[in-house]
C-alpha positions in Angstrom: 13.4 33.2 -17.4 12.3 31.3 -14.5 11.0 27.8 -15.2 8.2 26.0 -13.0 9.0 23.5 -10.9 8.9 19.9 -11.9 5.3 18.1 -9.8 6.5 15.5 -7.7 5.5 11.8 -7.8 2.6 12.6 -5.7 1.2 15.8 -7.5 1.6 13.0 -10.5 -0.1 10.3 -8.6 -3.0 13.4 -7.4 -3.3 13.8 -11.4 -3.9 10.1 -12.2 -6.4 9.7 -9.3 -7.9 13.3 -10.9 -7.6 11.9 -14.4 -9.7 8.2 -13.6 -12.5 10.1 -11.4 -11.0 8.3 -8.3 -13.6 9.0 -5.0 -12.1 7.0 -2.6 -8.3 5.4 -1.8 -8.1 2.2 0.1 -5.2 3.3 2.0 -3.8 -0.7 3.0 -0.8 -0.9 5.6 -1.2 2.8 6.4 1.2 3.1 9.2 0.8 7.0 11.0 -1.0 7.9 8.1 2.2 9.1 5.9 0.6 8.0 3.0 -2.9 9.8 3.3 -1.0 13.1 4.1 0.8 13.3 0.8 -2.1 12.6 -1.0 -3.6 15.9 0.9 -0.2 17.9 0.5 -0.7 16.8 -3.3 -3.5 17.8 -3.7 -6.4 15.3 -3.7 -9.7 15.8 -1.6 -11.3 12.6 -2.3 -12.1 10.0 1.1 -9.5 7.9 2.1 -10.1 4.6 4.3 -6.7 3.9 6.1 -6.5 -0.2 7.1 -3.3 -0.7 9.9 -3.2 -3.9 12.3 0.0 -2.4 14.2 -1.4 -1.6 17.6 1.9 0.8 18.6 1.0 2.9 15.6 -2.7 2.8 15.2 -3.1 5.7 18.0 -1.0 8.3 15.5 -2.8 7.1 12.5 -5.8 8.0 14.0 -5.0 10.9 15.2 -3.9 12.3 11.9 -7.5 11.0 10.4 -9.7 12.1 13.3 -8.2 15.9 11.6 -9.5 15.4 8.3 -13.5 15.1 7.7 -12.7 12.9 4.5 -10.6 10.2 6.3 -11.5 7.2 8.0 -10.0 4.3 9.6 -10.5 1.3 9.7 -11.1 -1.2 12.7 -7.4 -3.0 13.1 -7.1 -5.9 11.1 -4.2 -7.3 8.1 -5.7 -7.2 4.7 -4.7 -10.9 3.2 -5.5 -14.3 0.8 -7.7 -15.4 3.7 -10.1 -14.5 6.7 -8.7 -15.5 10.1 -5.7 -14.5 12.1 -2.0 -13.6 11.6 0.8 -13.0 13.3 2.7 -9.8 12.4 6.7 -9.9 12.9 7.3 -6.6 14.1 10.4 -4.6 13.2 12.6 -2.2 15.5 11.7 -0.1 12.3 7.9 -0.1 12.5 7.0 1.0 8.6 9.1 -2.1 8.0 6.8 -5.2 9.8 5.4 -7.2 7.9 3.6 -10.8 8.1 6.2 -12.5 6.2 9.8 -12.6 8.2 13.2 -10.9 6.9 14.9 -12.8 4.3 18.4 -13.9 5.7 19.9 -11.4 3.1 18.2 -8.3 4.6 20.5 -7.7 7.3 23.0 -6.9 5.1 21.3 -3.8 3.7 18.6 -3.2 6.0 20.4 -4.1 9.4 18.1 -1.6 11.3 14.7 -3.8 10.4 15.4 -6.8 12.7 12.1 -8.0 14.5 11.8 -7.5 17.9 8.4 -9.2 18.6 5.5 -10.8 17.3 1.4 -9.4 17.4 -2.1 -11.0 16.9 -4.3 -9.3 14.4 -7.1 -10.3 12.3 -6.5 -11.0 9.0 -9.6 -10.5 5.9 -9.7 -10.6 2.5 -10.4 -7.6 0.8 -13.2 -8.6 -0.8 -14.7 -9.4 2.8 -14.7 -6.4 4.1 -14.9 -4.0 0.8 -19.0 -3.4 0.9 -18.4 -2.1 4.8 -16.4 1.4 2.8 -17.0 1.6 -0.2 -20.3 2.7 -1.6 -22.1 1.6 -5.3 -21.8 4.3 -6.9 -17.2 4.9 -5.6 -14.5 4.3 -8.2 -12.1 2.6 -6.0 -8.0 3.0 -5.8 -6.2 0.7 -4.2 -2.5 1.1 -2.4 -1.0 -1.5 -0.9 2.0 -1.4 1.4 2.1 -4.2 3.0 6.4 -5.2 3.0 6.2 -8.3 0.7 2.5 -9.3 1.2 0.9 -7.8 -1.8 0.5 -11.0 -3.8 -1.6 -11.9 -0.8 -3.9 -9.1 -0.9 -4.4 -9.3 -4.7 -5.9 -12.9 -4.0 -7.9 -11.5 -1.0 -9.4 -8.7 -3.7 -10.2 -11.3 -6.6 -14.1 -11.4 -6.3 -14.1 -7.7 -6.4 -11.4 -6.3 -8.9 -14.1 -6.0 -11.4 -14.9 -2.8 -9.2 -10.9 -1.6 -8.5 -9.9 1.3 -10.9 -6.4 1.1 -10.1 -3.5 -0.2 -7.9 -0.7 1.5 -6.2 1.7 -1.8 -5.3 5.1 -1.8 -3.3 7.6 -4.1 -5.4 10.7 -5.7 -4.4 13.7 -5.6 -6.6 15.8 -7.5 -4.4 13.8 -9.9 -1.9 13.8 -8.2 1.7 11.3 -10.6 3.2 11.6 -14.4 3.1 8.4 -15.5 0.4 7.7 -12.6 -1.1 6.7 -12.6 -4.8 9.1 -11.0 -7.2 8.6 -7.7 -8.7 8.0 -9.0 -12.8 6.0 -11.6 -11.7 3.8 -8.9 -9.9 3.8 -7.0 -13.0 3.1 -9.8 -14.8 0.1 -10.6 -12.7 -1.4 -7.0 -12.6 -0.8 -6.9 -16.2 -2.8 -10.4 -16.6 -5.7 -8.6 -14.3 -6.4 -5.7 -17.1 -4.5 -2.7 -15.7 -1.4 -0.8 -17.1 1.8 0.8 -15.4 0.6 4.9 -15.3 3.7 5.5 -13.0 6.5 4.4 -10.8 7.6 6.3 -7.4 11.0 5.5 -6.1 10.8 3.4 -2.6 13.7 2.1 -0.3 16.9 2.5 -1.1 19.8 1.4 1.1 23.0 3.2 1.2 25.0 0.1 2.4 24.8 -1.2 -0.7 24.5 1.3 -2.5 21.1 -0.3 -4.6 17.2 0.8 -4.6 15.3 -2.1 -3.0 12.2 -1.7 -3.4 9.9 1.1 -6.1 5.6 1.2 -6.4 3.9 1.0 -9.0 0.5 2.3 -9.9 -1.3 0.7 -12.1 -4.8 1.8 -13.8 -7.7 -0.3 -15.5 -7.0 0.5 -19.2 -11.1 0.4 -20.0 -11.0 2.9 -17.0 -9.8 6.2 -18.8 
């Protein structure tokens, strides 16, 4: 007897977003848009608003969107703790910039990632810019992948997580960037906020030394379901 194929992670992340009446996925550090296409692959139809500041990438990203009648993108800006500008250490690996620099340690698993420049973007707070996509009556996911600045969204999103159903957060088991915040104390924190780990998705994992770096988490308002 033939048995069914186990889902993936994503047809189990289509299920929670399914499961908590998710309409529309704040898709933060979206890069080409990799994220947004597994969530289609998977299975989920809801709207997705993609935020990138990378200029190189943006043209790809919204490409891939411009496709899909359900997907928007956002105009280029860094999702952060404050509204302003910041300047974005760009890796040779693109998925890999981030606002915070390499810690000194990365090179030794992650020798590829060295920065190669710097770019201007605007940086807002979530909760600036949330009432321009989503609408009153939207139950609101959140994914952040933003290479160690996730602690700083979460501040940025304060005044509004009343209206967040859930969280889909890159975590750091060993520190890639310098200042990131560590991975229990960011489950600490979203656990202090009200929400619950629903699932945990495999992320960077470096062959040098033989260790996973890096997993997300998503994490669901327990009043939510």
């Amino acid at each position: 007897m033939s048995r069914k194929p186990k889902p993936t992670h994503w047809e189990n992340l289509a299920a929670i977003l399914g499961h908590f009446g998710v309409t529309v996925v704040l898709d933060i550090g979206a890069h080409r848009g990799e994220y947004g296409g597994y969530l289609r692959r998977a299975g989920w139809t809801g709207r997705i608003v993609s935020f990138e500041p990378q200029s190189a990438v943006r043209p790809a990203l919204e490409e891939r969107a411009a496709a899909d009648g359900n997907w928007q993108v956002a105009p280029a800006m860094a999702l952060g703790g404050a509204d302003g500008e910041i300047a974005l250490n760009i890796s040779a690996e693109s998925d890999m910039s981030s606002a915070l620099p390499l810690a000194e340690s990365a090179m030794r698993f992650t020798p590829s990632s060295a920065m190669v420049g710097r770019e201007t973007a605007p940086l807002r707070r979530l909760a600036t810019v949330f009432g321009d996509h989503v609408r009153d009556d939207d139950t609101v996911f959140v994914k952040t992948d933003t290479q160690g600045y996730e602690s700083a969204v979460l501040d940025g999103a304060e005044p509004v997580m009343a209206r967040i159903a859930g969280w889909q957060l890159e975590l750091s088991i060993e520190p890639i960037y310098a200042g990131e915040t560590d991975w229990r104390t960011m489950l600490d924190r979203i656990e202090r906020l009200g929400y619950a780990a629903h699932l945990f998705i495999p992320g960077y994992f470096s062959r040098h030394i033989a260790r996973q770096l890096q997993i997300d988490g998503v994490f669901m308002r327990r009043q939510a379901g």
